[in-house]
BALOBA-1460 file (C-alpha; in Angstrom, 3 decimals):
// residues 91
<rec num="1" residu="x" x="-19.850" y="8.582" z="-10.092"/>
<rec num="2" residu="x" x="-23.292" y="10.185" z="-9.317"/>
<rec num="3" residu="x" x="-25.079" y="7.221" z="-7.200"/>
<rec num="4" residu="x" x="-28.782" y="8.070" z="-6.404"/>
<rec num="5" residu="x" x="-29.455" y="4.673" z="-4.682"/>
<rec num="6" residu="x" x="-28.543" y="4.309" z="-1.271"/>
<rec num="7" residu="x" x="-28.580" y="0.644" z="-1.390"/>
<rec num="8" residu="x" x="-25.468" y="0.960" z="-4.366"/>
<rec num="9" residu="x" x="-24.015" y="3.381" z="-1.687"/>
<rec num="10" residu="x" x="-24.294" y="1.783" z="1.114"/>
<rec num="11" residu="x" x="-22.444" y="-1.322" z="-0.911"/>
<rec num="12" residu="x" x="-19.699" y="1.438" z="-2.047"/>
<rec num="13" residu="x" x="-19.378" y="2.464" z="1.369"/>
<rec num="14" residu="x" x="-19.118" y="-1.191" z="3.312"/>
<rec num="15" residu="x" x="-16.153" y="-2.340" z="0.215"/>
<rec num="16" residu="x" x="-14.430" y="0.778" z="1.138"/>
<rec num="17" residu="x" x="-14.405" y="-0.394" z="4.992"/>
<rec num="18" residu="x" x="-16.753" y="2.432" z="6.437"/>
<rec num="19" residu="x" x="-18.261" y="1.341" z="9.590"/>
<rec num="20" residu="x" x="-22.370" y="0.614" z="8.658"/>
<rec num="21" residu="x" x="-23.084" y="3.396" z="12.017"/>
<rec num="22" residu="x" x="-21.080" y="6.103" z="10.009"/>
<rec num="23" residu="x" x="-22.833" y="5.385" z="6.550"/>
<rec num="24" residu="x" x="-25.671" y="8.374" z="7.118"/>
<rec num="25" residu="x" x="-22.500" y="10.934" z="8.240"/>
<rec num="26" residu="x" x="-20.517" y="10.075" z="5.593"/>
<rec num="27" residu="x" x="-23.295" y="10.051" z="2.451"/>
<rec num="28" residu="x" x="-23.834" y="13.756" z="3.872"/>
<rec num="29" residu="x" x="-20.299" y="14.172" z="2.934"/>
<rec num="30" residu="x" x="-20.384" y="12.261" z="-0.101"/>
<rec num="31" residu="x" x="-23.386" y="14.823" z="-0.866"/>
<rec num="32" residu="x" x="-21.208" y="17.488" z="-1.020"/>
<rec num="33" residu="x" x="-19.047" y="16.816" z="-3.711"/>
<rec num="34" residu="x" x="-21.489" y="18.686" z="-6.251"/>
<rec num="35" residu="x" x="-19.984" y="21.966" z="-4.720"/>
<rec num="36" residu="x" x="-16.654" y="20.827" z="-3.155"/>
<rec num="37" residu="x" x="-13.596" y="19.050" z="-4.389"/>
<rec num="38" residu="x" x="-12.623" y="15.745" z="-3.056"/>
<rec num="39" residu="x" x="-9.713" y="16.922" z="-1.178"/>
<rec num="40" residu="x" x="-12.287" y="19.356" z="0.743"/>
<rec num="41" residu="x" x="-14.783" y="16.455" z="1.768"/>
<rec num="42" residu="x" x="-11.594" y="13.879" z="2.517"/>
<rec num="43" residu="x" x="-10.658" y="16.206" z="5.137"/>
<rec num="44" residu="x" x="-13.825" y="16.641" z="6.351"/>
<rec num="45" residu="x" x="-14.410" y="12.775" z="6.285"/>
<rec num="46" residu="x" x="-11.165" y="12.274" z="8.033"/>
<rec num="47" residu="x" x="-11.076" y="15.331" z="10.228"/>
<rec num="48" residu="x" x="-14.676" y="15.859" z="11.508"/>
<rec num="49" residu="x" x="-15.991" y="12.537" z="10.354"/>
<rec num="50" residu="x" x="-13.095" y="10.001" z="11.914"/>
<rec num="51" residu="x" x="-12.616" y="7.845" z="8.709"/>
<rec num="52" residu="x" x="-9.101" y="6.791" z="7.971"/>
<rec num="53" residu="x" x="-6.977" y="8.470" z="5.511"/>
<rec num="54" residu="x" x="-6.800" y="5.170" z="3.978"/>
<rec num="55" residu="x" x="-10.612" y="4.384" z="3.945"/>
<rec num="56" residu="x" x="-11.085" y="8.028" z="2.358"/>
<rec num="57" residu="x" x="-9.206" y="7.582" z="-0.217"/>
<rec num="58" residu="x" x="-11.100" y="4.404" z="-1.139"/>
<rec num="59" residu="x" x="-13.870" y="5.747" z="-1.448"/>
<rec num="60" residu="x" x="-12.118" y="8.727" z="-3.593"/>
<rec num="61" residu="x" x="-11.605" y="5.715" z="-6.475"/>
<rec num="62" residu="x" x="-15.410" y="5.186" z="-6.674"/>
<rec num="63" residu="x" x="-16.265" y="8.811" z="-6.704"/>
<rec num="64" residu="x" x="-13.467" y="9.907" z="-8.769"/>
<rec num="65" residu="x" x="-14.860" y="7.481" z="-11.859"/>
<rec num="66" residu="x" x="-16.487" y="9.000" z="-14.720"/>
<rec num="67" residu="x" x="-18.173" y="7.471" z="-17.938"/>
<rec num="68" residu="x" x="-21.332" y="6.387" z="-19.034"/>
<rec num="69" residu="x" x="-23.496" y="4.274" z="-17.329"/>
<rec num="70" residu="x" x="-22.448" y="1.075" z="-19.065"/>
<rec num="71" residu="x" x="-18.615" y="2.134" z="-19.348"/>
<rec num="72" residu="x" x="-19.205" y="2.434" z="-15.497"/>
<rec num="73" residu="x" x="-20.760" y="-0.611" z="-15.114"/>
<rec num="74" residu="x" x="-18.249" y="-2.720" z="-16.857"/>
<rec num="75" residu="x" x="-15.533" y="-0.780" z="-15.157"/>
<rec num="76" residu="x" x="-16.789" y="-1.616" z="-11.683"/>
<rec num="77" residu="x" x="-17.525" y="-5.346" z="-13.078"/>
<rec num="78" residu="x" x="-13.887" y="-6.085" z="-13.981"/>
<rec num="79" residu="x" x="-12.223" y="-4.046" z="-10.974"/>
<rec num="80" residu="x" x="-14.346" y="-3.456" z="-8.236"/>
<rec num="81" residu="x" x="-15.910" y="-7.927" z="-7.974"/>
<rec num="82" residu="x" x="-16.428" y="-7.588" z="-4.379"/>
<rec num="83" residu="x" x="-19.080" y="-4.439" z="-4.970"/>
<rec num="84" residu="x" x="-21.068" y="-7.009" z="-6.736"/>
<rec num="85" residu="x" x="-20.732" y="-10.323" z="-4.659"/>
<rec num="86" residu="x" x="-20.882" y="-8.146" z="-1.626"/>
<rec num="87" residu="x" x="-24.076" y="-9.086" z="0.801"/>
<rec num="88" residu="x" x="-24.561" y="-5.715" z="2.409"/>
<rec num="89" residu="x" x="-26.069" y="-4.730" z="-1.580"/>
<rec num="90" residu="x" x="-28.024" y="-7.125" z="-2.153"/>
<rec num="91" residu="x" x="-31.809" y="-6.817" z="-1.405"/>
């Protein structure tokens, strides 16, 4: 998934249990995806970054998606509730 909104982001980012002071470090490595694999910016998440292994790969299952908008949209509607009820999006 290609998210140009940091709000949407930042929402990703707080279901997949980043800490809000790492959100900036890790969008820069969310950034890089357009010219890396996932694998390469996990380990740089995990490695340089501090996330968990388990928090990276989180936020692997919302990257990782692909579809149109609205298949995307329903997708993350049926599966992914909590991105949707979750305060730290709203706003």
């Amino acid at each position: 998934v290609k998210l140009n909104h940091r709000k949407l982001l930042d929402g990703m980012l707080e279901i997949c249990g980043v800490p809000p002071e790492k959100f900036r470090t890790i969008c820069s490595s969310i950034d890089k995806l357009d010219k890396q694999s996932f694998d390469q910016v996990k380990k740089e998440m995990v490695e340089e970054k501090g996330l968990t292994v388990e928090i990276a790969d989180r936020i692997g299952t919302f990257v990782k998606e692909r579809g149109s908008p609205l298949e995307l949209l329903s997708k993350f509607e049926q599966g992914h509730r909590e991105f949707w009820e979750n305060e730290g999006s709203s706003g």
